[in-house]
Gaussian input, Z-matrix of N, CA and C with variables (Angstrom, degrees):
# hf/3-21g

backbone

0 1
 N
 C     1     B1
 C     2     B2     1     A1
 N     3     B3     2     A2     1     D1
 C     4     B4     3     A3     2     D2
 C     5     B5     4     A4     3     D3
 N     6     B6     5     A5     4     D4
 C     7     B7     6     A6     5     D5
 C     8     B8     7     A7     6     D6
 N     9     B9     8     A8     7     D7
 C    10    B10     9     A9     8     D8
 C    11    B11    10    A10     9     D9
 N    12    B12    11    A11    10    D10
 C    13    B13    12    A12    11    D11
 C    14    B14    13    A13    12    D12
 N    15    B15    14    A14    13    D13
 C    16    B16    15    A15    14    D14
 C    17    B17    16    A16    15    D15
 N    18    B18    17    A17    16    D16
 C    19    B19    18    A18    17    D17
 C    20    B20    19    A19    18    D18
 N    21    B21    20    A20    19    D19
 C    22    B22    21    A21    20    D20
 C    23    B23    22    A22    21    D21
 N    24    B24    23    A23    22    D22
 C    25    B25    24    A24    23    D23
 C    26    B26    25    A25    24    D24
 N    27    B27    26    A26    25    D25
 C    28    B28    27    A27    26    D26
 C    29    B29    28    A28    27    D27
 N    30    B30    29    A29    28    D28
 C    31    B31    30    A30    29    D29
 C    32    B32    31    A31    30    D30
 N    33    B33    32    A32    31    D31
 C    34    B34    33    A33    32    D32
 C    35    B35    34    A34    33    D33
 N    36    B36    35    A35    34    D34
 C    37    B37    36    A36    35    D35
 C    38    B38    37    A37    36    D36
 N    39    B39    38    A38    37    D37
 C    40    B40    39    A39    38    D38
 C    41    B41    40    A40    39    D39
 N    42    B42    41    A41    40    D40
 C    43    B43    42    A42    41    D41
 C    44    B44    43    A43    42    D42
 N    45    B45    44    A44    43    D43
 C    46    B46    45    A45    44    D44
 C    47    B47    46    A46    45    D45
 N    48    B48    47    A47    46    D46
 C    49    B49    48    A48    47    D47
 C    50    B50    49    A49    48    D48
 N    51    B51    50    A50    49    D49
 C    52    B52    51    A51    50    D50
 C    53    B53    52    A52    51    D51
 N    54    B54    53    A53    52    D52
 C    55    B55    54    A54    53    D53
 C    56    B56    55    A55    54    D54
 N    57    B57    56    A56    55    D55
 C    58    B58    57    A57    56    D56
 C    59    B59    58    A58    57    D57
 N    60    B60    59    A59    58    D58
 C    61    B61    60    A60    59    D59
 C    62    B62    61    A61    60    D60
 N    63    B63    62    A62    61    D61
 C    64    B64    63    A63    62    D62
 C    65    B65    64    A64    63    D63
 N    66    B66    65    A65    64    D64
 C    67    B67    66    A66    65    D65
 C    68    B68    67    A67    66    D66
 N    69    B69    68    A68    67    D67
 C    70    B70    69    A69    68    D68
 C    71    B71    70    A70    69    D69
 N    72    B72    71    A71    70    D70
 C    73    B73    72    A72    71    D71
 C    74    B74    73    A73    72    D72
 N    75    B75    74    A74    73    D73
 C    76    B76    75    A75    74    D74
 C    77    B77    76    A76    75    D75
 N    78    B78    77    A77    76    D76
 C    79    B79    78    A78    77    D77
 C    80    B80    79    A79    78    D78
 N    81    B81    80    A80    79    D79
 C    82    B82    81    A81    80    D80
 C    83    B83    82    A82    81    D81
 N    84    B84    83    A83    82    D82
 C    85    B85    84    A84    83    D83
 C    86    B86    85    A85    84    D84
 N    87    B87    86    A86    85    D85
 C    88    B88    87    A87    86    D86
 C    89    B89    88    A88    87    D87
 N    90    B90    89    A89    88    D88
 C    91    B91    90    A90    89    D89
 C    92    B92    91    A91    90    D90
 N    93    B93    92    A92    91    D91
 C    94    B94    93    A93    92    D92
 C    95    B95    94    A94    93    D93
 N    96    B96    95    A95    94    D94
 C    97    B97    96    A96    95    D95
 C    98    B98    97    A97    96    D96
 N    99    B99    98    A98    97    D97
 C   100   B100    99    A99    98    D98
 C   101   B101   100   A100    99    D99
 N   102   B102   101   A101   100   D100
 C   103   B103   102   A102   101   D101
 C   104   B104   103   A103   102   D102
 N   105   B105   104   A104   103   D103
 C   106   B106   105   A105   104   D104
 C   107   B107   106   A106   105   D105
 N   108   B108   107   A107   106   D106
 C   109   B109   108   A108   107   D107
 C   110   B110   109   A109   108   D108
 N   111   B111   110   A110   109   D109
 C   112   B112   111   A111   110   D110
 C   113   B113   112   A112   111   D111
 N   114   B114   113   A113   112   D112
 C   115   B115   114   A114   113   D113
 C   116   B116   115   A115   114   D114
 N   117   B117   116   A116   115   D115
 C   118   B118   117   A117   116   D116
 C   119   B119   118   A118   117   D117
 N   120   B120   119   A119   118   D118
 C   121   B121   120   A120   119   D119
 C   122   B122   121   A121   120   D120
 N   123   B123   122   A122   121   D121
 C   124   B124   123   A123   122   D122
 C   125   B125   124   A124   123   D123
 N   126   B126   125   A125   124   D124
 C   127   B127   126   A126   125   D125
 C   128   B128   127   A127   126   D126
 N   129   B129   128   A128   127   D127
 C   130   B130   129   A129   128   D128
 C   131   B131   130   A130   129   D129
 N   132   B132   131   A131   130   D130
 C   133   B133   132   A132   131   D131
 C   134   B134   133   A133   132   D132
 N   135   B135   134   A134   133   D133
 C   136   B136   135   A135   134   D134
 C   137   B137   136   A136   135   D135
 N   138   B138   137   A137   136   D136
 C   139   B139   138   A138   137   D137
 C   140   B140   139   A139   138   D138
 N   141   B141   140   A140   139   D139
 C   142   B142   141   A141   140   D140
 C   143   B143   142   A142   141   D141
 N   144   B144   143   A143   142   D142
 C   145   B145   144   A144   143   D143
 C   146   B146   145   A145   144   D144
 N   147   B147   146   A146   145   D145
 C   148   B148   147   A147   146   D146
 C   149   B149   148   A148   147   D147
 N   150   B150   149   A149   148   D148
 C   151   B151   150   A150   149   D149
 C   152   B152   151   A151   150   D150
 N   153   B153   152   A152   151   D151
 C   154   B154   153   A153   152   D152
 C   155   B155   154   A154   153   D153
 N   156   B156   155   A155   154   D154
 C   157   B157   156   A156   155   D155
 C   158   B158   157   A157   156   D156
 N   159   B159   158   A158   157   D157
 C   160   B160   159   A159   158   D158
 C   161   B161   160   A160   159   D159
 N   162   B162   161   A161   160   D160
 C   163   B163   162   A162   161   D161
 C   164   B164   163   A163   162   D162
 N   165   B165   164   A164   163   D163
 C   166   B166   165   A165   164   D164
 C   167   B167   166   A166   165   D165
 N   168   B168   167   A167   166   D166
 C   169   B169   168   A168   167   D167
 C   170   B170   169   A169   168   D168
 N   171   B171   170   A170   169   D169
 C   172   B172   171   A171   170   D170
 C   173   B173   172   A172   171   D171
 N   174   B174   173   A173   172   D172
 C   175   B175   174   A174   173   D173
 C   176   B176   175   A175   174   D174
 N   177   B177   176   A176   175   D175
 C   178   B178   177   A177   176   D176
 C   179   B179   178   A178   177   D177
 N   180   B180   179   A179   178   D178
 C   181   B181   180   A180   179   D179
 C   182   B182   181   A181   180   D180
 N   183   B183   182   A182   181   D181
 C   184   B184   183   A183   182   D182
 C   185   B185   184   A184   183   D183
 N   186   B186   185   A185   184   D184
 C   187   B187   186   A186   185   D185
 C   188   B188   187   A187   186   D186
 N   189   B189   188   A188   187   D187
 C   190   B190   189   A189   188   D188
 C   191   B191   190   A190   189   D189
 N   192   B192   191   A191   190   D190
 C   193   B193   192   A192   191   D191
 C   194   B194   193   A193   192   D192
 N   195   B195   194   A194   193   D193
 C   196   B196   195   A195   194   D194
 C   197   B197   196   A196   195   D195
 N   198   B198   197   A197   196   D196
 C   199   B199   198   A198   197   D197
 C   200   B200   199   A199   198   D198
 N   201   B201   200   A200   199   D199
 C   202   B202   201   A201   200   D200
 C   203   B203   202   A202   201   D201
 N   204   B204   203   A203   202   D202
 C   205   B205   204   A204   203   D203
 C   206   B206   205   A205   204   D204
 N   207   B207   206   A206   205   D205
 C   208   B208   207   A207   206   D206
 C   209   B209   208   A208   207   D207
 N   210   B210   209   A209   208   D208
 C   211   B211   210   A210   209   D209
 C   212   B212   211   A211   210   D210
 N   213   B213   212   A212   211   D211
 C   214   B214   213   A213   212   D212
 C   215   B215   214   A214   213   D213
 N   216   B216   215   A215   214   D214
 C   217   B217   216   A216   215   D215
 C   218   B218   217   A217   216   D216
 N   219   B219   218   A218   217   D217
 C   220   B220   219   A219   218   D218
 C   221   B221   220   A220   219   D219
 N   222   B222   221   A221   220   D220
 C   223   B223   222   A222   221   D221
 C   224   B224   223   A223   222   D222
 N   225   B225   224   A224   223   D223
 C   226   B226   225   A225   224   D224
 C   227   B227   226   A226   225   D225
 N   228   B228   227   A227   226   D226
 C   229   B229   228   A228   227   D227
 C   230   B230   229   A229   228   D228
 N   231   B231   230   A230   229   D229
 C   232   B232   231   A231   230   D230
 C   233   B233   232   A232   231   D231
 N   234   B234   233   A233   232   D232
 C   235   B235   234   A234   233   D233
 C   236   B236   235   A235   234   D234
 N   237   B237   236   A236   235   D235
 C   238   B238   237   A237   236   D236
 C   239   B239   238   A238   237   D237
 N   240   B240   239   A239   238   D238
 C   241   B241   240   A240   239   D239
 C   242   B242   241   A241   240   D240
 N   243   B243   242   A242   241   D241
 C   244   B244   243   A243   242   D242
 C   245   B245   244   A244   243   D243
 N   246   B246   245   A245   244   D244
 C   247   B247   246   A246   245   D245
 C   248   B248   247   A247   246   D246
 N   249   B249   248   A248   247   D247
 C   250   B250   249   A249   248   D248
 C   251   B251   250   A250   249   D249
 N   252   B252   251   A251   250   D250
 C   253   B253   252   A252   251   D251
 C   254   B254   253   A253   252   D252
 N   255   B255   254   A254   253   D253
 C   256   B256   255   A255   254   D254
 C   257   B257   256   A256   255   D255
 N   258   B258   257   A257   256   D256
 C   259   B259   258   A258   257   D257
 C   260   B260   259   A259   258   D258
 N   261   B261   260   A260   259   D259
 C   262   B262   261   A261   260   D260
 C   263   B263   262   A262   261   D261
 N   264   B264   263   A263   262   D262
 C   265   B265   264   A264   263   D263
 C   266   B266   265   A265   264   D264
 N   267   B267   266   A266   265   D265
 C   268   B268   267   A267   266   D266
 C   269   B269   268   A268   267   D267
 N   270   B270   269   A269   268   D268
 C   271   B271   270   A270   269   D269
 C   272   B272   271   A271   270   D270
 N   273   B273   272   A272   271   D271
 C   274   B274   273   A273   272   D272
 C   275   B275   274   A274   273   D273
 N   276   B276   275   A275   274   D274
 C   277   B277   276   A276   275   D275
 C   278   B278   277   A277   276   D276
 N   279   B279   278   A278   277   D277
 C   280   B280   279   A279   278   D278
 C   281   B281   280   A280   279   D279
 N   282   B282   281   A281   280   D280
 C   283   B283   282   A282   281   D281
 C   284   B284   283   A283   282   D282
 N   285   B285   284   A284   283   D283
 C   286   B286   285   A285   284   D284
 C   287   B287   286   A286   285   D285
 N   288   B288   287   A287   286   D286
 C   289   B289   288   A288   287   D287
 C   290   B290   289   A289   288   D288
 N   291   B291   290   A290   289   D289
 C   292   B292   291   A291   290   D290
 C   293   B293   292   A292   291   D291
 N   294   B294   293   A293   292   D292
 C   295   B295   294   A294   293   D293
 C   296   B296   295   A295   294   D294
 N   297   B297   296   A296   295   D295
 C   298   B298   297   A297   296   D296
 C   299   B299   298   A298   297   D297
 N   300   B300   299   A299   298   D298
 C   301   B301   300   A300   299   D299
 C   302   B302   301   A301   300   D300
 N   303   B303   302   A302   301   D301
 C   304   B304   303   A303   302   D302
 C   305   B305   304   A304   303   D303
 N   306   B306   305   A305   304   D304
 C   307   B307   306   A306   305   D305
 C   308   B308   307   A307   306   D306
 N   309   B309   308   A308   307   D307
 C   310   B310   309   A309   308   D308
 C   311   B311   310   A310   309   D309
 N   312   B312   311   A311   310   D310
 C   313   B313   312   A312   311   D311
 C   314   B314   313   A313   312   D312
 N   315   B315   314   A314   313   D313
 C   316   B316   315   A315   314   D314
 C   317   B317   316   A316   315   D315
 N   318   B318   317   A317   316   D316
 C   319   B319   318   A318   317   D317
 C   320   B320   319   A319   318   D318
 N   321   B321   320   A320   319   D319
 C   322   B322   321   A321   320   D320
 C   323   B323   322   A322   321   D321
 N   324   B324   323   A323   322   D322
 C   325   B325   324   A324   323   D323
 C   326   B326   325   A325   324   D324
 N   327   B327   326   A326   325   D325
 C   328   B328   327   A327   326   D326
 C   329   B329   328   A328   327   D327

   B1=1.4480
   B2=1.5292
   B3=1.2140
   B4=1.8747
   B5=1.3745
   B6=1.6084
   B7=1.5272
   B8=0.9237
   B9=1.4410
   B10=1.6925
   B11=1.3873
   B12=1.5932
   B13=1.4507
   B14=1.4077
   B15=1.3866
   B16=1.2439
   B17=2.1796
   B18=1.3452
   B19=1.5425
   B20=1.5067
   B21=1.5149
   B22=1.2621
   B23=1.8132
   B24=1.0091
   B25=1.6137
   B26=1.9767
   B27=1.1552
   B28=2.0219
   B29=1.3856
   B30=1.2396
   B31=1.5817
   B32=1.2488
   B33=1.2739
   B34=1.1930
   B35=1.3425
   B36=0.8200
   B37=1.4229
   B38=1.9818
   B39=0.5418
   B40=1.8508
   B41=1.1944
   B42=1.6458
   B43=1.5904
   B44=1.7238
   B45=1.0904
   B46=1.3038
   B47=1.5578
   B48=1.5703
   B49=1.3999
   B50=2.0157
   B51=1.1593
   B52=1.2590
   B53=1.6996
   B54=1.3156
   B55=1.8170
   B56=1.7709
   B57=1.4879
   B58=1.7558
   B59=1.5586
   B60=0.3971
   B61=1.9433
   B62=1.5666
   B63=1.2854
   B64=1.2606
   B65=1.8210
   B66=1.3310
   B67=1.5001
   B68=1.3547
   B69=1.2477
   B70=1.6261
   B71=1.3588
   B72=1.5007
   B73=1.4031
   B74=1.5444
   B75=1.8151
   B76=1.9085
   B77=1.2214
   B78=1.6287
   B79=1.4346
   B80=2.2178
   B81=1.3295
   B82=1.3759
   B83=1.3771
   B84=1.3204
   B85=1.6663
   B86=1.6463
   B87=1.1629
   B88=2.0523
   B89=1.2407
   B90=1.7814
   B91=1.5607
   B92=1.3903
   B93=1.9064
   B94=1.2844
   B95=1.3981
   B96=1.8189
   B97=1.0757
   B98=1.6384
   B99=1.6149
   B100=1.2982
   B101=1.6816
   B102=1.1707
   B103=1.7109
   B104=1.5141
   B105=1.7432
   B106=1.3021
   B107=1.7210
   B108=1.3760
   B109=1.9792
   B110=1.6347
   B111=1.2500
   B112=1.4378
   B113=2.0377
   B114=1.3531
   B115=1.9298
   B116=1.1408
   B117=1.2768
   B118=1.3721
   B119=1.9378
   B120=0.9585
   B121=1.3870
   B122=2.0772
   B123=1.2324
   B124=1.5912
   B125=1.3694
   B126=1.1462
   B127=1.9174
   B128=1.5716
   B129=0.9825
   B130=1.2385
   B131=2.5723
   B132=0.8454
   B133=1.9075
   B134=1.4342
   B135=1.4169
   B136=1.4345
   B137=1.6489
   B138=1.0179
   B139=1.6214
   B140=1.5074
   B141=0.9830
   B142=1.7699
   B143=1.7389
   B144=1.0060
   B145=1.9507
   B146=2.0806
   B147=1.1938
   B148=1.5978
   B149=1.2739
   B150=1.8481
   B151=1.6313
   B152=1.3678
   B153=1.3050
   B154=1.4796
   B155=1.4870
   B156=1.6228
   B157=1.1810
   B158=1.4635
   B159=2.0054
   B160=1.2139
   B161=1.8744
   B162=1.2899
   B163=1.8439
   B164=1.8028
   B165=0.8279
   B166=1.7023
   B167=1.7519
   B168=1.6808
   B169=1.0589
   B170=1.2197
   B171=1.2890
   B172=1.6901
   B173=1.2639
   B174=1.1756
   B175=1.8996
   B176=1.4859
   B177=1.5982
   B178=1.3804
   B179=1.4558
   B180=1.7707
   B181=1.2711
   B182=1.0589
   B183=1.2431
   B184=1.7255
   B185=1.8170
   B186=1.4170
   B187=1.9237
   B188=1.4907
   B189=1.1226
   B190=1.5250
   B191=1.3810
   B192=1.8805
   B193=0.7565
   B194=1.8981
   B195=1.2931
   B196=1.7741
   B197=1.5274
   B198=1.1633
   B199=1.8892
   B200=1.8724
   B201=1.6046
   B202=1.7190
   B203=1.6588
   B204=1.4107
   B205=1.1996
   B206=1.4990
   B207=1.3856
   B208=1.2435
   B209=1.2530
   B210=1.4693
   B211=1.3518
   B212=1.5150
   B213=1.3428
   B214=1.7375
   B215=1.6564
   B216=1.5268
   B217=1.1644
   B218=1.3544
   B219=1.5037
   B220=1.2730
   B221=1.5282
   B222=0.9476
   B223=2.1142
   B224=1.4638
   B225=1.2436
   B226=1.4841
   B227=1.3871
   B228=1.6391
   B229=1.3834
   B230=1.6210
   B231=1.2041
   B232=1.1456
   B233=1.7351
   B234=1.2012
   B235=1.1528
   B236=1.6377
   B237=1.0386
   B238=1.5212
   B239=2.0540
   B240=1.2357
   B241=1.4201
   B242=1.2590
   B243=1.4953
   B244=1.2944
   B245=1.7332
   B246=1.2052
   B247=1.4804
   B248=1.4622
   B249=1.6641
   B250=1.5120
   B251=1.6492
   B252=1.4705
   B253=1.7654
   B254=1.2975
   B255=1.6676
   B256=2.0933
   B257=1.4004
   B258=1.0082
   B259=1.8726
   B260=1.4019
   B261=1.7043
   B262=2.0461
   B263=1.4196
   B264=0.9016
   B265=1.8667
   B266=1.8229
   B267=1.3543
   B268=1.4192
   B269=1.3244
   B270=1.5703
   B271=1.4054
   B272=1.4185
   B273=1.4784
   B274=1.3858
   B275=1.4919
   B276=1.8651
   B277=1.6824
   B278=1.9060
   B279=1.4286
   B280=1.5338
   B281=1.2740
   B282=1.5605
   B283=1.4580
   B284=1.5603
   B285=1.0747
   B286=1.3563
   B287=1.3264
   B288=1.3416
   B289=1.5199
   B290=1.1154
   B291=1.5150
   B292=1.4920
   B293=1.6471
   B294=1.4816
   B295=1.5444
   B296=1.6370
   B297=1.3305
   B298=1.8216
   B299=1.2974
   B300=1.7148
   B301=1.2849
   B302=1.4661
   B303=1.3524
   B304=2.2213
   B305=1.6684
   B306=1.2853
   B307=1.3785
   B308=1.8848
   B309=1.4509
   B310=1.8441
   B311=1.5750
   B312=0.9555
   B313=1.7119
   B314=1.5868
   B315=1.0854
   B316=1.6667
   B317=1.4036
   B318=1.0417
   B319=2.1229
   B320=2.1677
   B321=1.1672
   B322=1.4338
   B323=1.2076
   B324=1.4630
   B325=1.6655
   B326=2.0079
   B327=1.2866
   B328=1.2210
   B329=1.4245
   A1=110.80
   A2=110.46
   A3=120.79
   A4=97.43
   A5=121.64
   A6=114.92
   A7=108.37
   A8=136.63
   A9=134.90
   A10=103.50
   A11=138.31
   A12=102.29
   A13=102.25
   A14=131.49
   A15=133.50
   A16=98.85
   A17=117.37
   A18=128.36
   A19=89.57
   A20=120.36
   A21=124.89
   A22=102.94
   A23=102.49
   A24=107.77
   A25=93.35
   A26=84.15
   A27=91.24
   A28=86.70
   A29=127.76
   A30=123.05
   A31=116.30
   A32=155.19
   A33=159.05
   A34=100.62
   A35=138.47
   A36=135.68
   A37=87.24
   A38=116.78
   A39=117.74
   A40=113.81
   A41=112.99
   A42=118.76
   A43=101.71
   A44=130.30
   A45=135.23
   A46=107.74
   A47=93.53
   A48=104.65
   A49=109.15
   A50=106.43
   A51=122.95
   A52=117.69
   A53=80.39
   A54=102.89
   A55=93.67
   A56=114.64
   A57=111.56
   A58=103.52
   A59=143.15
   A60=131.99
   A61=84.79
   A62=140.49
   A63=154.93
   A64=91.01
   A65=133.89
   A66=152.93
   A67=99.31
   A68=136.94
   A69=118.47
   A70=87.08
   A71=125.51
   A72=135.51
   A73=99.15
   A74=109.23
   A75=89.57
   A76=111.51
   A77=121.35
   A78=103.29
   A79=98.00
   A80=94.40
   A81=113.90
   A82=108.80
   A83=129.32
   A84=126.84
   A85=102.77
   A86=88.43
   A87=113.98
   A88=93.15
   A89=133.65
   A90=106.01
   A91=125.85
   A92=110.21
   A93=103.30
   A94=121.72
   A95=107.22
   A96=119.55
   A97=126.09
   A98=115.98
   A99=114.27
   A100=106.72
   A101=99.30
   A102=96.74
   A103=103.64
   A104=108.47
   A105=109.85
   A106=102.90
   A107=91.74
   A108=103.10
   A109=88.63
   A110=151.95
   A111=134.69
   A112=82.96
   A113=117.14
   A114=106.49
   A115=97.65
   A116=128.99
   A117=109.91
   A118=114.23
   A119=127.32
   A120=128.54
   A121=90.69
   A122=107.05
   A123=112.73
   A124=110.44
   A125=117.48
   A126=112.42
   A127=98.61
   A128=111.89
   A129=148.38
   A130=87.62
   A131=72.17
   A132=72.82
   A133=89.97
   A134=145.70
   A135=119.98
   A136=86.28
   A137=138.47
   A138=138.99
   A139=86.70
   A140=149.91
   A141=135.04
   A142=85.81
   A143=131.37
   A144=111.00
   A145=88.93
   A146=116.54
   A147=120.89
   A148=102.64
   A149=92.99
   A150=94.95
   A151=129.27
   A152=106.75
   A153=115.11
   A154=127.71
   A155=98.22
   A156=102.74
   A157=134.81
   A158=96.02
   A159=111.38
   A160=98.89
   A161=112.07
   A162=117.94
   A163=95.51
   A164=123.90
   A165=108.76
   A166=104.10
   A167=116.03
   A168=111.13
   A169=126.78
   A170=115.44
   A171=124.21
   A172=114.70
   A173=119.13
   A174=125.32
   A175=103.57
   A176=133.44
   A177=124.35
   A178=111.46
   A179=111.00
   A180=133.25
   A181=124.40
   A182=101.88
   A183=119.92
   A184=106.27
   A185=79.75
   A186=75.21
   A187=133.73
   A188=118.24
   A189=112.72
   A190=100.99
   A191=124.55
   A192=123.24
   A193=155.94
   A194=103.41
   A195=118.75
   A196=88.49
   A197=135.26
   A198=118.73
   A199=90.88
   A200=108.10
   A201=88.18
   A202=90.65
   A203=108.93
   A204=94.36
   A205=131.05
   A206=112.03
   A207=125.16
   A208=113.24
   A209=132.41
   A210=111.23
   A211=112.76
   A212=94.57
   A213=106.46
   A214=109.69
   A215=103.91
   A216=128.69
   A217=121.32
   A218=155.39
   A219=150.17
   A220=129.54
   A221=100.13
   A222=103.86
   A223=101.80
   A224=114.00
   A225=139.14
   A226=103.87
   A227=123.61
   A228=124.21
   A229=96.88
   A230=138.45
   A231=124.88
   A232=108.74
   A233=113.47
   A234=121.03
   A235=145.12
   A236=122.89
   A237=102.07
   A238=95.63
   A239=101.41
   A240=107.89
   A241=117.80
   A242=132.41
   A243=132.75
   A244=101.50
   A245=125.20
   A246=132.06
   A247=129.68
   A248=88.99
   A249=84.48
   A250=107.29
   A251=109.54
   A252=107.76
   A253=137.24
   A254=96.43
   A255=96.18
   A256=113.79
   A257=113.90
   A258=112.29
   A259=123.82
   A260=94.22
   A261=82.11
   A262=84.10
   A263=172.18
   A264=145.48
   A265=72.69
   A266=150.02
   A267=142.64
   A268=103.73
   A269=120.05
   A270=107.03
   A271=131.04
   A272=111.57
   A273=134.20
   A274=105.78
   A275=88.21
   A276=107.57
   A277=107.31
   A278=117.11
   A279=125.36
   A280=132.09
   A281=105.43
   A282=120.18
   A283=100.77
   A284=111.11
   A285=96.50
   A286=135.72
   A287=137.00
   A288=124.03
   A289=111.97
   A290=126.26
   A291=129.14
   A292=94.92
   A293=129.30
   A294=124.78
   A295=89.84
   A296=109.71
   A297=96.80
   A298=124.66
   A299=112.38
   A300=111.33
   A301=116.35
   A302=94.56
   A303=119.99
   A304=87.59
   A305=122.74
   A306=126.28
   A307=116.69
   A308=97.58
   A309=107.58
   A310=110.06
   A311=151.04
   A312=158.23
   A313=81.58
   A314=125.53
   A315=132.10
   A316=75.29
   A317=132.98
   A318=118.33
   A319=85.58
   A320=117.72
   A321=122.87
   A322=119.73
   A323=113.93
   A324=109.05
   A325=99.99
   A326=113.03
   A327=106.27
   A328=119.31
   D1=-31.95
   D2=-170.75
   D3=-75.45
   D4=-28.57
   D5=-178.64
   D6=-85.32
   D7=-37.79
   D8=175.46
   D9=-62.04
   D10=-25.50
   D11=-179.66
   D12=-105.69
   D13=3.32
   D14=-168.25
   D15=-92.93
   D16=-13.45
   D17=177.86
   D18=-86.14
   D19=-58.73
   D20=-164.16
   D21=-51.19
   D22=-38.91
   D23=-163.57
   D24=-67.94
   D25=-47.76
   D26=-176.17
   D27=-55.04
   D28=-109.47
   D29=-165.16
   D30=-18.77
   D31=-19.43
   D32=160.38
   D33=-69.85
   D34=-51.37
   D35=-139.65
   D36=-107.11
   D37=-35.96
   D38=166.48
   D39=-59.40
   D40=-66.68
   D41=175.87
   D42=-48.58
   D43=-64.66
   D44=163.76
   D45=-0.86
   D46=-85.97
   D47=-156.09
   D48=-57.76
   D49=-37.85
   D50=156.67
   D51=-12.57
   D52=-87.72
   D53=-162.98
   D54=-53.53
   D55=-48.62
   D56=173.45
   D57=-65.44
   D58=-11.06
   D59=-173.72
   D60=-85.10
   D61=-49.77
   D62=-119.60
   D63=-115.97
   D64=-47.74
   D65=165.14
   D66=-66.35
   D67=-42.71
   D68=-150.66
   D69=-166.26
   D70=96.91
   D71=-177.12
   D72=-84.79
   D73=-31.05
   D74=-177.94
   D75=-57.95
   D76=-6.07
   D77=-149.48
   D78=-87.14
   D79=-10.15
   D80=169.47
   D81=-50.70
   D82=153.12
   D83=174.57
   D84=-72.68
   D85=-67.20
   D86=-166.29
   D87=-57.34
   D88=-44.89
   D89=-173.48
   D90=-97.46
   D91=20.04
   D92=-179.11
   D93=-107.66
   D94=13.40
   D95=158.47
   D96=-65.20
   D97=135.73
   D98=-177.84
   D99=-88.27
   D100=144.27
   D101=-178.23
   D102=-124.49
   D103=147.87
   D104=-174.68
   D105=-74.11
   D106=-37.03
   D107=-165.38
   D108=-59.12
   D109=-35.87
   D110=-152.01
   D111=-82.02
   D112=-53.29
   D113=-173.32
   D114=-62.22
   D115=-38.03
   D116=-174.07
   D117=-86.78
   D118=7.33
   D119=-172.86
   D120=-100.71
   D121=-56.60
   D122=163.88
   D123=-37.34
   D124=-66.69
   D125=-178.18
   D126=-40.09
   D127=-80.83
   D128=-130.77
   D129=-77.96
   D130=-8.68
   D131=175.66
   D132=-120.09
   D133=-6.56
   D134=178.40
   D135=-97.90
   D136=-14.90
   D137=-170.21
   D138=-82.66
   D139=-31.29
   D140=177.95
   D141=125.65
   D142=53.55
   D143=178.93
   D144=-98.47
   D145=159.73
   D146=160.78
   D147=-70.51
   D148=124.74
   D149=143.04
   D150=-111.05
   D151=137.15
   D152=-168.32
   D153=-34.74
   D154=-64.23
   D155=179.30
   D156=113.06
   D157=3.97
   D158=-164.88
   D159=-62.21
   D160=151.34
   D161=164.56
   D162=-105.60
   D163=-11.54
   D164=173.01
   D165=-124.63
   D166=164.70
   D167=163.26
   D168=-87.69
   D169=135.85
   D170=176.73
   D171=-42.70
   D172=-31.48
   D173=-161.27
   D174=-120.90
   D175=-3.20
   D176=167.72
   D177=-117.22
   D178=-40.90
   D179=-157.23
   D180=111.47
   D181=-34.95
   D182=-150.52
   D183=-66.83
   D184=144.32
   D185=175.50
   D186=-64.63
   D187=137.79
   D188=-168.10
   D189=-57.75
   D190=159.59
   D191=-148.75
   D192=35.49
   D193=16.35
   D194=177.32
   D195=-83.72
   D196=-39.58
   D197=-146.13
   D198=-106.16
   D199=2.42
   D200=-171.28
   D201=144.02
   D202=-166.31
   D203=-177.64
   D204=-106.09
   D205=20.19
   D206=158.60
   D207=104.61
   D208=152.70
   D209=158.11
   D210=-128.24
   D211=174.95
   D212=-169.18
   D213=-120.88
   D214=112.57
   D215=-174.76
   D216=-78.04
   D217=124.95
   D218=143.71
   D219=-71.49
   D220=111.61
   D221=176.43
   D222=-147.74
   D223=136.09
   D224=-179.38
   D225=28.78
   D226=68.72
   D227=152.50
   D228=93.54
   D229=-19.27
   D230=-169.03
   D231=-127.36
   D232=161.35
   D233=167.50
   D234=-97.89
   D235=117.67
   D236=-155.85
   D237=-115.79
   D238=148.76
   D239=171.33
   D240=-92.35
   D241=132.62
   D242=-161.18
   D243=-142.01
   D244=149.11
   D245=-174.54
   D246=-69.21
   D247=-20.80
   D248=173.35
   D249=178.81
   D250=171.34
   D251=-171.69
   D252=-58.94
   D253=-18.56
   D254=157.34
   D255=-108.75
   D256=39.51
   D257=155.56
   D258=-96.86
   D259=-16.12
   D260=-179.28
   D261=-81.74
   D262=13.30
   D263=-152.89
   D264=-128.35
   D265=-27.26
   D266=176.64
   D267=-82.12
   D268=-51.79
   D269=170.66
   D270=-44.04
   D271=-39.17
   D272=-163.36
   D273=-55.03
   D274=-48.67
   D275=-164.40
   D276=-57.14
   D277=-33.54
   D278=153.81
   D279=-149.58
   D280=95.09
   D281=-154.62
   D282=-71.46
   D283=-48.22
   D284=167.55
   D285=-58.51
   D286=-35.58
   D287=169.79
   D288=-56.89
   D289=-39.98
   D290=-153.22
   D291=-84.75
   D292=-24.53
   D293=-164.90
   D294=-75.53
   D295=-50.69
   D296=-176.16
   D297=-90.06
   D298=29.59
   D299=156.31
   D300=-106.22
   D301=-20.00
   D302=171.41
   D303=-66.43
   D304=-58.77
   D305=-154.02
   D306=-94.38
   D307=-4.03
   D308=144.30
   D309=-92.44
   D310=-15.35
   D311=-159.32
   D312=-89.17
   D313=-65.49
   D314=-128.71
   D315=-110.00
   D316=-8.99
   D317=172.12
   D318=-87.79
   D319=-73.28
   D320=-172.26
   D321=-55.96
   D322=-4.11
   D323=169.12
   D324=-93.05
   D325=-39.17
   D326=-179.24
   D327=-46.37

């Protein structure tokens, strides 16, 4: 009986944390970082730059928008969408692997 309400309490407390990650993404660690690349990926896409188009992140997987509302990265002219505020500083670390895994996502979603 102590294990059935002690699971129950876990599933509660998951669904929980959930639905707030999902309400209030600052309250997230990783997405309440401010990033320069998301103001500068905004400039730089109302000036005409490509956006990619990825639906998952290159450097987690994860689908854009699950961790918050995502951010938008700039590297060599294009823009890539990433899950959250410490993935560009991982992207950064190899912009190239991560652009043609953003830039296979956004070929296989088409």
């Amino acid at each position: 009986m102590n294990n059935i309400v002690i699971v129950m309490i876990g599933i509660a407390s998951v669904g929980l944390g959930m639905v707030l990650a999902q309400k209030f993404p600052s309250l997230h660690s990783c997405c309440a970082l401010p990033t320069v690349q998301n103001a500068a990926a905004q400039t730089e896409l109302q000036a005409g730059t490509v956006e990619v188009g990825n639906k998952h992140c290159p450097v987690t997987g994860n689908p854009i928008g699950v961790m918050g509302p995502g951010v938008k990265h700039l590297y060599n002219g294009k823009i890539y969408n990433l899950c959250c505020g410490m993935c560009p500083r991982t992207f950064d670390s190899d912009p190239e692997r991560y652009a043609k895994i953003a830039e296979a996502d956004a070929k296989a979603a088409q």
